[in-house]
Backbone as a chain_set.jsonl record, in Angstrom:
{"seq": "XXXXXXXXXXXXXXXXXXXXXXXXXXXXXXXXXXXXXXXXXXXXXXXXXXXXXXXXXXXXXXXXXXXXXXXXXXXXXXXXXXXXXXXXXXXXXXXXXXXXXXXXXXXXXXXXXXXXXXXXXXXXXXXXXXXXXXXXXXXXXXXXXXXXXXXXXXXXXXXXXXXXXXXXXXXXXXXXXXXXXXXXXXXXXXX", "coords": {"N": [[0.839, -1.179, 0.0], [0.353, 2.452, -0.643], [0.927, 5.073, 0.491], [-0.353, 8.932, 0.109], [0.64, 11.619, 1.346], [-0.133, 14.665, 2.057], [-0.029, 18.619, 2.947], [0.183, 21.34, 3.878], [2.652, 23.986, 4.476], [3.994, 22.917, 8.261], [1.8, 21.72, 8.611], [1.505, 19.345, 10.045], [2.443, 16.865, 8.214], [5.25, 15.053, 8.816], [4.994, 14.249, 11.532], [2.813, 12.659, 11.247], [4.355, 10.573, 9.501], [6.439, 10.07, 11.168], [4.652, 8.227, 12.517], [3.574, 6.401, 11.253], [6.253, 5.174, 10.046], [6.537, 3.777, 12.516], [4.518, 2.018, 12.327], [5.918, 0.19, 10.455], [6.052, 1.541, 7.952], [7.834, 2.608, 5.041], [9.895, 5.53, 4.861], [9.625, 8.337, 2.229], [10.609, 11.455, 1.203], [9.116, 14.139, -0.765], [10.729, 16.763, 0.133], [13.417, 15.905, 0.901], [14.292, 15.194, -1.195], [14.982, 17.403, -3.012], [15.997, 18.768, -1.337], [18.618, 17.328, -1.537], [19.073, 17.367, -3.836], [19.772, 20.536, -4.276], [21.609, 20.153, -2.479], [23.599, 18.822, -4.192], [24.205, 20.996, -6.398], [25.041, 22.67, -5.203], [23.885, 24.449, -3.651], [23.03, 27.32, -1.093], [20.086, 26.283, 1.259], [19.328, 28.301, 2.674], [18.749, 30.675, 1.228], [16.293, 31.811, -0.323], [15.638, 33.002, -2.877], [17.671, 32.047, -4.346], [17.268, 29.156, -4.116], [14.497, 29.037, -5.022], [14.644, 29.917, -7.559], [16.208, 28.128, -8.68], [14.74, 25.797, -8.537], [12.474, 26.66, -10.096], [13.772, 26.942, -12.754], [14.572, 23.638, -12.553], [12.344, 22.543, -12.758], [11.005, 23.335, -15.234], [13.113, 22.526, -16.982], [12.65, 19.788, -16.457], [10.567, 19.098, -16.093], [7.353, 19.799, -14.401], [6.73, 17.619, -13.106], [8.712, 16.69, -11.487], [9.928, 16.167, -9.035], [8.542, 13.645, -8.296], [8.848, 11.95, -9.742], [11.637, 11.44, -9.29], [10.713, 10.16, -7.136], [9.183, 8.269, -7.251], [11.143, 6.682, -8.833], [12.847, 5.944, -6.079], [11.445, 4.072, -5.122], [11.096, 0.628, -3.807], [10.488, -2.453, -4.844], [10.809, -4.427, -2.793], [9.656, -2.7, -0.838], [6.79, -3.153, 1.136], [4.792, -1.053, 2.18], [4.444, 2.114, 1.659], [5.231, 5.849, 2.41], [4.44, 8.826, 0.483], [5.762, 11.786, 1.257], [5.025, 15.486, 1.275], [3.869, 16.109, -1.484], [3.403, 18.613, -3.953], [1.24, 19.492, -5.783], [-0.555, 19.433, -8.507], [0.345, 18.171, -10.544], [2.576, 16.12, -9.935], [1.024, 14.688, -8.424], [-0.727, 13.346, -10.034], [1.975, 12.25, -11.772], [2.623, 10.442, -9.923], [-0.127, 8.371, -9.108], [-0.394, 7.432, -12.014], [1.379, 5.649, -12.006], [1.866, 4.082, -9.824], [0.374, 1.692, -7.945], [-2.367, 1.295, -5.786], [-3.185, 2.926, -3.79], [-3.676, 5.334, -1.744], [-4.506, 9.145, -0.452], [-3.867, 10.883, 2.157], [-4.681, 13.938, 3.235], [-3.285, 16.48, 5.717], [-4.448, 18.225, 7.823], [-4.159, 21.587, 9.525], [-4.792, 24.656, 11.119], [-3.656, 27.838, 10.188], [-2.402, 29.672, 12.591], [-0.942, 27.849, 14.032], [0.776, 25.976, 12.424], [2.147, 27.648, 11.787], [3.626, 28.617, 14.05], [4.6, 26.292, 14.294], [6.475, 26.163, 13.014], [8.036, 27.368, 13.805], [8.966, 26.745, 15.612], [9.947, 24.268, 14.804], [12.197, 24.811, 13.048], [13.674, 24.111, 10.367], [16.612, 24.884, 8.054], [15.086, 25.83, 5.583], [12.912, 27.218, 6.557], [10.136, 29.731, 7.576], [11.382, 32.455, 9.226], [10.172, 34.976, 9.946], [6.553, 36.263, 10.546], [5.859, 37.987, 8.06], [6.907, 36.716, 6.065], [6.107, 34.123, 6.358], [3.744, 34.102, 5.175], [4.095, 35.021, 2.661], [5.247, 32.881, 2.055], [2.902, 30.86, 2.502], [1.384, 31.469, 0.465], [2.579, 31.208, -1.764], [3.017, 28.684, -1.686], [0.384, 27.431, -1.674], [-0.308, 27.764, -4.384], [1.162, 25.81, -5.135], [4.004, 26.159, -6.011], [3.959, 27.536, -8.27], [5.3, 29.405, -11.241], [2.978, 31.076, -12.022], [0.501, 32.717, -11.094], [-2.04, 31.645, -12.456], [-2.012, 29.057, -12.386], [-2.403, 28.261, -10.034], [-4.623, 26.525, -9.814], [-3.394, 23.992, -10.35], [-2.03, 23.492, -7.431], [-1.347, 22.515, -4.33], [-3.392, 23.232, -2.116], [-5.525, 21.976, -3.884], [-4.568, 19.869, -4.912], [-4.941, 18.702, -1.562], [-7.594, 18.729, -1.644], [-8.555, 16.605, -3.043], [-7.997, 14.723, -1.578], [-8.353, 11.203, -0.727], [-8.747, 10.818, 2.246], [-8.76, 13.05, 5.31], [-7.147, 14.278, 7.688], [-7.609, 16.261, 11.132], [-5.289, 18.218, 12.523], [-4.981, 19.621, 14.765], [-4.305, 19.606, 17.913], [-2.954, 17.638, 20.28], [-0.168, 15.39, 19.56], [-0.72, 13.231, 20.553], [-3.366, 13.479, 20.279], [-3.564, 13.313, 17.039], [-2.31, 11.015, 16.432], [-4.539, 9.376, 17.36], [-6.277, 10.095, 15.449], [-5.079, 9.504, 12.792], [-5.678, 6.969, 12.949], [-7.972, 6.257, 13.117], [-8.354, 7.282, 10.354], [-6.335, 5.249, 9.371], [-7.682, 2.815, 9.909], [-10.231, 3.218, 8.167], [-9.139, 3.248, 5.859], [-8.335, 0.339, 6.075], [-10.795, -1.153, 5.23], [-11.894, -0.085, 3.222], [-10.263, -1.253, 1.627]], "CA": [[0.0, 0.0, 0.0], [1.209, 3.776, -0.684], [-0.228, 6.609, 1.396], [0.842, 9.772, -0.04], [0.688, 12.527, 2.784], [0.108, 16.174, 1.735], [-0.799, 19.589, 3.595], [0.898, 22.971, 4.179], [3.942, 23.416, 5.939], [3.639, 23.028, 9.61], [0.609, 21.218, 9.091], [2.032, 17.779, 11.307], [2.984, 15.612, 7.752], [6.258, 14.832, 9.56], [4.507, 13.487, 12.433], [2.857, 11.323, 10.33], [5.288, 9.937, 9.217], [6.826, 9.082, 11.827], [3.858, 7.377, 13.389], [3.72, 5.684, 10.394], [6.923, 4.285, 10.196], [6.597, 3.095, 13.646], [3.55, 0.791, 11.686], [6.319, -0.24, 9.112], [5.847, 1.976, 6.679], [9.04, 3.177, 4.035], [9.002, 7.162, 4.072], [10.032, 9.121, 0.591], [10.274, 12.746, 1.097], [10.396, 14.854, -1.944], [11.55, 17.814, 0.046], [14.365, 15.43, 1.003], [14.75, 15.262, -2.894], [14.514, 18.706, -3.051], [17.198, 19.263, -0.66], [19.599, 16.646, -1.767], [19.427, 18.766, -5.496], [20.385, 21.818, -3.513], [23.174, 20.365, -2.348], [24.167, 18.709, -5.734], [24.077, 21.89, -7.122], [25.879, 23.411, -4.322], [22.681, 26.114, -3.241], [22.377, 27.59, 0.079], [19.009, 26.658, 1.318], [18.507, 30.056, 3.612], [18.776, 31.644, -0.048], [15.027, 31.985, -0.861], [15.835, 33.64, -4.267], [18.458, 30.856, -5.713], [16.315, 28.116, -4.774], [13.108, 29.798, -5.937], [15.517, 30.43, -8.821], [17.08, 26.438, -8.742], [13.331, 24.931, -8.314], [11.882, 27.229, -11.951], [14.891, 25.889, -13.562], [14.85, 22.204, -12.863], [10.602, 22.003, -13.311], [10.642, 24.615, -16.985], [13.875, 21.68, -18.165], [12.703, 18.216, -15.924], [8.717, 18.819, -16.333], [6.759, 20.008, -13.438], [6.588, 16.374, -12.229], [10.583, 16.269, -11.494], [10.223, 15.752, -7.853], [7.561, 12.246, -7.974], [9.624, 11.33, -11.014], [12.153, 11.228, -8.431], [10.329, 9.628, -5.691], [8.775, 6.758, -7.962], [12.304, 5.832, -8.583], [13.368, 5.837, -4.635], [10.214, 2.832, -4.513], [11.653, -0.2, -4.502], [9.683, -3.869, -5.081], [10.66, -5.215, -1.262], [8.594, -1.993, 0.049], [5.383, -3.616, 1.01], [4.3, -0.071, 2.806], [5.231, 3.223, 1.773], [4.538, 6.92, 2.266], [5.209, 9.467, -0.006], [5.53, 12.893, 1.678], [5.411, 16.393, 0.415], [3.532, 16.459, -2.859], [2.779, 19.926, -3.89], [0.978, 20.022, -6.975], [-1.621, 18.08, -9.485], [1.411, 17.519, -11.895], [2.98, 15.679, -9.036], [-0.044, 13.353, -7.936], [-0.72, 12.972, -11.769], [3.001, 11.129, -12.156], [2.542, 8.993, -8.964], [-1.098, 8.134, -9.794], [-0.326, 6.749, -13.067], [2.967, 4.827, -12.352], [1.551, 3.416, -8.853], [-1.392, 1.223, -7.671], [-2.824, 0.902, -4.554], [-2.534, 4.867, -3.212], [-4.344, 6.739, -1.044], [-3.747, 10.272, -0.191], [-4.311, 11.816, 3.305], [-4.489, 15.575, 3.918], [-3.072, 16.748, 7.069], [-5.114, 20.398, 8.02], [-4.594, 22.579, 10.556], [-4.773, 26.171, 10.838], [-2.512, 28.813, 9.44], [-1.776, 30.092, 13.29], [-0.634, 26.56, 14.504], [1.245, 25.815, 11.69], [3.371, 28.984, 12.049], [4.188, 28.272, 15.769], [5.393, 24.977, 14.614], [7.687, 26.231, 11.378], [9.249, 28.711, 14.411], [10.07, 25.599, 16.608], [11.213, 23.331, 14.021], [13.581, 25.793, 12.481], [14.524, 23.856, 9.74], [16.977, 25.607, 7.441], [14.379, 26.514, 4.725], [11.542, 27.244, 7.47], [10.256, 31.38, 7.52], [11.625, 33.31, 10.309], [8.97, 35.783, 10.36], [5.138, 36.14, 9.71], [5.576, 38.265, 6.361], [7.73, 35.685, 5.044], [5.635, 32.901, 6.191], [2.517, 34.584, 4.665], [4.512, 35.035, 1.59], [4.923, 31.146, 1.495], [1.679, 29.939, 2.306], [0.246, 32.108, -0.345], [2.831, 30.493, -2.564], [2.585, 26.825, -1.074], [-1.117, 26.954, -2.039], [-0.349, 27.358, -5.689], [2.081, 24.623, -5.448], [5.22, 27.23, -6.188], [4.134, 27.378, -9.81], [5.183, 30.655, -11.26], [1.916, 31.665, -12.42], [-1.154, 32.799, -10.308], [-2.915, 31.308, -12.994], [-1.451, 28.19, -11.903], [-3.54, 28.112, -8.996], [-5.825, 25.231, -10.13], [-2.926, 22.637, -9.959], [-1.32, 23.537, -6.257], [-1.297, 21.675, -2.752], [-4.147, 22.931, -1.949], [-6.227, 21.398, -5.389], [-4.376, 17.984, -4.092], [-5.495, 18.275, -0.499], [-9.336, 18.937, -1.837], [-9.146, 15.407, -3.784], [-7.36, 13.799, -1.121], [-9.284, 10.338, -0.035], [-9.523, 11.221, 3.846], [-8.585, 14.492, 5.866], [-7.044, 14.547, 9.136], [-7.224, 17.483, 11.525], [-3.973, 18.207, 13.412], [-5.124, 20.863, 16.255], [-4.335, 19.045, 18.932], [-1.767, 16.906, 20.532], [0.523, 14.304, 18.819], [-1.537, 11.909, 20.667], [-5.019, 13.441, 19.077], [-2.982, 12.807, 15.841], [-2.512, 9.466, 16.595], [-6.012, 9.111, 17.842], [-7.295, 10.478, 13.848], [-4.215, 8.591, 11.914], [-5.774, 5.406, 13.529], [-9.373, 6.238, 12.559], [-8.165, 6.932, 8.777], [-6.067, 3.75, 8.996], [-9.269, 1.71, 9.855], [-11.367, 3.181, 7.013], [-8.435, 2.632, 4.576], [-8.539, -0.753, 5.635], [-12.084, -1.383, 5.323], [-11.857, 0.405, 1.917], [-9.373, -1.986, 0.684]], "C": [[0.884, 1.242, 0.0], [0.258, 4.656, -0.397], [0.501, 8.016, 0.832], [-0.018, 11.075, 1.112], [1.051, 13.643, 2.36], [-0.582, 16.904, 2.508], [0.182, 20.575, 3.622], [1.748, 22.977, 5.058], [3.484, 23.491, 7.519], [2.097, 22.011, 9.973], [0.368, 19.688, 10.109], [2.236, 16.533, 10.023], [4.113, 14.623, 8.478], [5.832, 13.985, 10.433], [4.026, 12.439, 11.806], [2.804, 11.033, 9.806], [5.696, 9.115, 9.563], [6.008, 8.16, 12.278], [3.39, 6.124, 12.418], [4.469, 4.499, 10.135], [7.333, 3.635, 11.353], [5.418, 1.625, 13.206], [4.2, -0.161, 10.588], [6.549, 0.423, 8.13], [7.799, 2.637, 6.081], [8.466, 4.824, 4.025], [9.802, 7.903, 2.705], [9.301, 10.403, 0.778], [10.383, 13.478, -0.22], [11.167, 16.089, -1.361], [12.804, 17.345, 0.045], [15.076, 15.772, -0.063], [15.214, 16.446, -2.957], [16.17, 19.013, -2.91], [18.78, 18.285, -1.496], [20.258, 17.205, -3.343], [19.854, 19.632, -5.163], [21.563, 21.667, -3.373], [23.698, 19.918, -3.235], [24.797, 20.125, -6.497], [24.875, 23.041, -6.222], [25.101, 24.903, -3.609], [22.588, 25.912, -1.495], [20.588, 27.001, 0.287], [18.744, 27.378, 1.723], [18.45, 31.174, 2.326], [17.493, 31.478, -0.583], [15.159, 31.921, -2.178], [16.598, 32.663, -4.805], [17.55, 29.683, -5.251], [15.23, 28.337, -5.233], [13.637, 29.437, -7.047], [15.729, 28.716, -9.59], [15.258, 25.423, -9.111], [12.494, 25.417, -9.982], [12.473, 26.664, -12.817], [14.587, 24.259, -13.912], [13.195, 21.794, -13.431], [10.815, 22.362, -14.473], [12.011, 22.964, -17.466], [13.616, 19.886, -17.247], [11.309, 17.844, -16.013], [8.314, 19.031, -14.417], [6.254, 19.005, -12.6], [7.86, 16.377, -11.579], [10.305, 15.722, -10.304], [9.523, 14.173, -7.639], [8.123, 11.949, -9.041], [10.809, 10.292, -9.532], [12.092, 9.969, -6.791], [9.831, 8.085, -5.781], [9.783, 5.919, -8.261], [12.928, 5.065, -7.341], [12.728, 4.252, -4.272], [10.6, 1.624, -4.973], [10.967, -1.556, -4.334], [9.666, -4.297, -3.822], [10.19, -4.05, -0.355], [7.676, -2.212, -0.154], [4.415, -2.217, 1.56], [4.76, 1.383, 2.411], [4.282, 4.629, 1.971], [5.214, 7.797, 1.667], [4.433, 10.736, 0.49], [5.813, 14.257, 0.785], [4.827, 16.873, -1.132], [2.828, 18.261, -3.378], [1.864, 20.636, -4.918], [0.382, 18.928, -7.509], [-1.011, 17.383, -10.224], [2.054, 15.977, -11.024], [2.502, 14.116, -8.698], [-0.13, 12.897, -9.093], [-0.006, 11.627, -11.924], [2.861, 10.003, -11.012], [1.231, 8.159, -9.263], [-1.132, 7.266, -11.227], [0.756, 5.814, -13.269], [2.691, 3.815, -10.971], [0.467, 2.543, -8.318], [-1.254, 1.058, -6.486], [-2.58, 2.205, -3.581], [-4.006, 5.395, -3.008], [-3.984, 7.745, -0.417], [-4.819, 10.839, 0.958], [-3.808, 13.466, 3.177], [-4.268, 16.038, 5.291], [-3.431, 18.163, 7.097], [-4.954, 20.887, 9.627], [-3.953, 24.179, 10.404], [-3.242, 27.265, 10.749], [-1.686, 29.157, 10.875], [-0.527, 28.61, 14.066], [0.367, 26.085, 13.694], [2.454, 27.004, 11.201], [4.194, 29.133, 13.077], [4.784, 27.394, 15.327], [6.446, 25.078, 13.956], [8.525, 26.896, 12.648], [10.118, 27.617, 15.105], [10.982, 24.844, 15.841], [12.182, 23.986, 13.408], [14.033, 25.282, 11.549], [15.299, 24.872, 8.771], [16.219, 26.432, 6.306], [12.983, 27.043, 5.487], [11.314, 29.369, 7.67], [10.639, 31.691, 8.95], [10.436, 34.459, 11.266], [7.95, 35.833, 9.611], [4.935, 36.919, 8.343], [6.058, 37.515, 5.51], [6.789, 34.216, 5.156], [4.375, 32.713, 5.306], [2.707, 34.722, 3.226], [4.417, 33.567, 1.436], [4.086, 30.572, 1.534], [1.056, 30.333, 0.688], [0.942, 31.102, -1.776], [2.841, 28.904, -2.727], [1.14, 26.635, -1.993], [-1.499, 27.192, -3.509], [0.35, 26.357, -6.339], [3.779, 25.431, -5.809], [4.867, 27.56, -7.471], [4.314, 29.057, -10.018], [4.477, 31.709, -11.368], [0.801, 31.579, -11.228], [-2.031, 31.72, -10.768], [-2.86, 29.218, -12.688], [-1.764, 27.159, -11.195], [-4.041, 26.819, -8.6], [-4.869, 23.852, -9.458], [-1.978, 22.996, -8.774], [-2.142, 22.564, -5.681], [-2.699, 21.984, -2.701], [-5.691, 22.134, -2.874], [-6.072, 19.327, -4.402], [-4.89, 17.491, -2.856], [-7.207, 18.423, -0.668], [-9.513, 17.655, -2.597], [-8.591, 14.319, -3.148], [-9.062, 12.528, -0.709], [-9.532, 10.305, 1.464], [-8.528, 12.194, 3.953], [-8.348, 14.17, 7.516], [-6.642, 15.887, 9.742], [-5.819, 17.082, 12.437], [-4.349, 19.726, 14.123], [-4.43, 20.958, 17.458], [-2.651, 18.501, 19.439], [-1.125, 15.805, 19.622], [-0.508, 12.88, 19.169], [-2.888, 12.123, 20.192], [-4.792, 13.017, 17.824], [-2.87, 11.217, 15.638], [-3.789, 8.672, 16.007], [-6.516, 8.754, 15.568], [-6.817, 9.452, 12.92], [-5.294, 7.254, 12.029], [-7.239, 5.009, 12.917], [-9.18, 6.087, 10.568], [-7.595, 5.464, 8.451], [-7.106, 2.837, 8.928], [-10.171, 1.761, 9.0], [-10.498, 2.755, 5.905], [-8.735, 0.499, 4.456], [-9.117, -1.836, 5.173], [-12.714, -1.269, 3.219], [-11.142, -0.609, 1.29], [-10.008, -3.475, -0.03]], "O": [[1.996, 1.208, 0.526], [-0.849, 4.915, -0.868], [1.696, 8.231, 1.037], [-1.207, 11.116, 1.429], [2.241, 13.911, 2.198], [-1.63, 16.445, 2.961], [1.249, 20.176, 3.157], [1.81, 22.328, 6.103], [2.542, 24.223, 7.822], [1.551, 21.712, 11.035], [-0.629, 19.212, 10.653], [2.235, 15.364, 10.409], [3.804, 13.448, 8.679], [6.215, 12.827, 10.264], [4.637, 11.371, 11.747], [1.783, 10.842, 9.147], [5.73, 7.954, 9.154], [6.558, 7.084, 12.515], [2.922, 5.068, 12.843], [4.052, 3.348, 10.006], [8.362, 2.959, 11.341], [5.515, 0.497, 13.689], [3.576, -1.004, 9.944], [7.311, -0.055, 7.289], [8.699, 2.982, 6.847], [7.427, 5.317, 3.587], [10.968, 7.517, 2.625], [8.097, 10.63, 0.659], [11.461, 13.527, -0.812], [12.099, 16.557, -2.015], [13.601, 17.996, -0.63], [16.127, 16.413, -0.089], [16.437, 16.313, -2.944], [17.083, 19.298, -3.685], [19.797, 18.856, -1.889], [21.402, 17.365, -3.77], [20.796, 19.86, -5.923], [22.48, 22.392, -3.76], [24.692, 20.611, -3.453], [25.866, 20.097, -7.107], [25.219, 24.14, -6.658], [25.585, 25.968, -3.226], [22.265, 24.931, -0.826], [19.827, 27.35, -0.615], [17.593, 27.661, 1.391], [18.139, 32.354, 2.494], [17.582, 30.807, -1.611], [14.845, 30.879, -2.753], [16.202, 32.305, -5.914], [16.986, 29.157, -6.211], [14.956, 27.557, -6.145], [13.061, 28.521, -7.636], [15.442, 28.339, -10.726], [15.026, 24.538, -9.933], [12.052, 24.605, -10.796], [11.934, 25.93, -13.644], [14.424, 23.74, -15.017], [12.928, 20.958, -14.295], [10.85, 21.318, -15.124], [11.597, 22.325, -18.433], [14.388, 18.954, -17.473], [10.863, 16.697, -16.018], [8.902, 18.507, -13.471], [5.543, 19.217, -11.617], [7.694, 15.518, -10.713], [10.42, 14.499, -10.377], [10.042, 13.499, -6.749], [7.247, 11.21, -9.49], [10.771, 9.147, -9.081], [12.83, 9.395, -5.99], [9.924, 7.137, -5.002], [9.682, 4.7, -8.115], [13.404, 3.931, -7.403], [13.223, 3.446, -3.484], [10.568, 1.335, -6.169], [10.93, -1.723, -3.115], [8.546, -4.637, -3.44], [10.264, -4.254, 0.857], [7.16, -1.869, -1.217], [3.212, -2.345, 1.333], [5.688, 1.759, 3.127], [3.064, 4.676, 1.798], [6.411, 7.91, 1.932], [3.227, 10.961, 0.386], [6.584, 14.263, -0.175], [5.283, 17.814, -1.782], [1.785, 18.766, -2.962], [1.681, 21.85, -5.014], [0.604, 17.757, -7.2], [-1.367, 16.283, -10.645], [1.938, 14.875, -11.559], [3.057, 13.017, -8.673], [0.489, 11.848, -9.268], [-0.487, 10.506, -12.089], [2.992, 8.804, -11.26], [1.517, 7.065, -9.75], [-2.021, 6.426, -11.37], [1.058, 5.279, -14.335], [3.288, 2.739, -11.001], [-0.606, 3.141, -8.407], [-0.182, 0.707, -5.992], [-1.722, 2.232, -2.698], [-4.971, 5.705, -3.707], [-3.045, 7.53, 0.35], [-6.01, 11.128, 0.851], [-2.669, 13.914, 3.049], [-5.236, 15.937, 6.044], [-2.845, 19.08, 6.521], [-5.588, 20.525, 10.618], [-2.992, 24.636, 9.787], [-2.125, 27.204, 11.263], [-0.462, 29.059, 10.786], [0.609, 28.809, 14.496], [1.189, 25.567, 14.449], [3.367, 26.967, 10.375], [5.297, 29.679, 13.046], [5.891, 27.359, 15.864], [7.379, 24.293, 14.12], [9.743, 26.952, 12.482], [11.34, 27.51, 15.202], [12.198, 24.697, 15.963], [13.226, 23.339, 13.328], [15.151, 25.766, 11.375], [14.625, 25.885, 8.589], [16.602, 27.574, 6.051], [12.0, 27.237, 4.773], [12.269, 30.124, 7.856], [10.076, 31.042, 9.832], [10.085, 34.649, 12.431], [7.971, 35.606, 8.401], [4.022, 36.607, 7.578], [5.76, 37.543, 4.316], [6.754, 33.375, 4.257], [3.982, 31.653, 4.82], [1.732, 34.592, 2.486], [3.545, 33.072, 0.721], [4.03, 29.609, 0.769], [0.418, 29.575, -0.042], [0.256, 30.472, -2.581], [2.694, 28.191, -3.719], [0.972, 25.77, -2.853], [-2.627, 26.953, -3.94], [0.321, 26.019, -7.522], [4.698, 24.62, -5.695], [5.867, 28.07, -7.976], [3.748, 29.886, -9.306], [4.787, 32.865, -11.081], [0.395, 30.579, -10.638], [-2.664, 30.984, -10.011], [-3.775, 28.418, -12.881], [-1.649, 25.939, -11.314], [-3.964, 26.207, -7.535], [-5.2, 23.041, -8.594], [-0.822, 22.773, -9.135], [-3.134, 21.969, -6.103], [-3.423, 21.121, -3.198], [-6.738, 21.859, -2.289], [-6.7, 18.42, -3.856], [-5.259, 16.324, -2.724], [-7.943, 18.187, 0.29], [-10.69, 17.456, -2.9], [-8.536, 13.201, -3.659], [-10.243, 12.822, -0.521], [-10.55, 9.745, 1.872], [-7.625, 12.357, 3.132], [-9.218, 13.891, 8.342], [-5.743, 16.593, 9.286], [-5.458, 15.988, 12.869], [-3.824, 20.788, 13.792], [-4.022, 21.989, 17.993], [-1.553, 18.894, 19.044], [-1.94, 15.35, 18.82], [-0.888, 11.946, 18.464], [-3.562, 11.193, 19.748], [-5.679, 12.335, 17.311], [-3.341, 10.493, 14.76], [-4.061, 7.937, 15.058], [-6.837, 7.806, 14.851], [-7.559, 8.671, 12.324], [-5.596, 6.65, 10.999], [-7.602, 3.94, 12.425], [-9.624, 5.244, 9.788], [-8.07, 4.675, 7.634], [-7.353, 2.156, 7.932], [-10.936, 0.817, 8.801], [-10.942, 1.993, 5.046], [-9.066, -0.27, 3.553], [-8.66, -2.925, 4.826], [-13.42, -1.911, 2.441], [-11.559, -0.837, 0.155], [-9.319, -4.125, -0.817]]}, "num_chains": 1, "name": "protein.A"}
């Protein structure tokens, strides 16, 4: 089975994840991907502007799938479980969707303020510092990064509106749990 696991930064994918691969599961990030091109390429990630810059580039000459191109390769025959994290875009789900069977996609939601508290704690190196910058990225998150407004249609949030179940993340890691556990039981019911 392949769960792919999308929502807005901060929204608790990460979490589960992990709670995931505590069930077994294989995880496949594309930011991982992402990042591991960065450093190929030798790019700061705290440089907004060259990876902005690095990310237009490799989609306009690798196809706006590049990253689940990527990730469909990572999947290898003796993973009976996997999750693929991170998808940001219709192009994205599209290439996994047509190269994968047996995939369902959770949405992880919770609110813009919650999800800003959590980007401050986790700090990762590409994570906003402050609320005009983070407000700048949601706005762009939710078109998927595509350069165009018009764009719109095929972002994150497009993918989390056709996901097959929706978990809230408000709460504690262990309400997360709690929800994961409920979606796991309808997936399996579904199957």
């Amino acid at each position: 089975m392949i769960l792919v696991v999308v929502g807005l930064p901060g929204s608790g994918k990460s979490t589960v994840a992990e709670l995931l691969t505590e069930r077994g599961f294989d995880v496949i990030e594309l930011g991982d991907i992402w990042r591991e091109l960065l450093k190929k390429a030798k790019l700061p990630m705290k440089d907004p502007i060259a990876t902005r810059e690095f990310t237009k580039r490799l989609r306009e000459t690798k196809g706006k799938d590049v990253y689940a191109r990527y990730a469909v390769k990572k999947i290898k025959k003796s993973m009976r479980h996997v999750v693929i994290m991170g998808v940001r875009s219709t192009y994205e789900m599209d290439y996994i969707r047509k190269r994968l069977k047996d995939i369902r996609v959770i949405s992880v939601l919770s609110p813009f303020e919650t999800r800003f508290r959590r980007l401050k704690k986790r700090a990762k190196p590409e994570d906003p510092l402050t609320r005009k910058v983070f407000e700048w990225l949601n706005t762009r998150e939710k078109r998927g990064f595509m350069s165009d407004k018009r764009e719109e249609k095929h972002g994150v949030v497009v993918v989390m509106n056709q996901a097959d179940y929706a978990i809230s993340n408000v709460g504690t890691t262990k309400d997360l749990k709690k929800n994961l556990d409920t979606v796991l039981s309808r997936i399996g019911k579904d199957l």
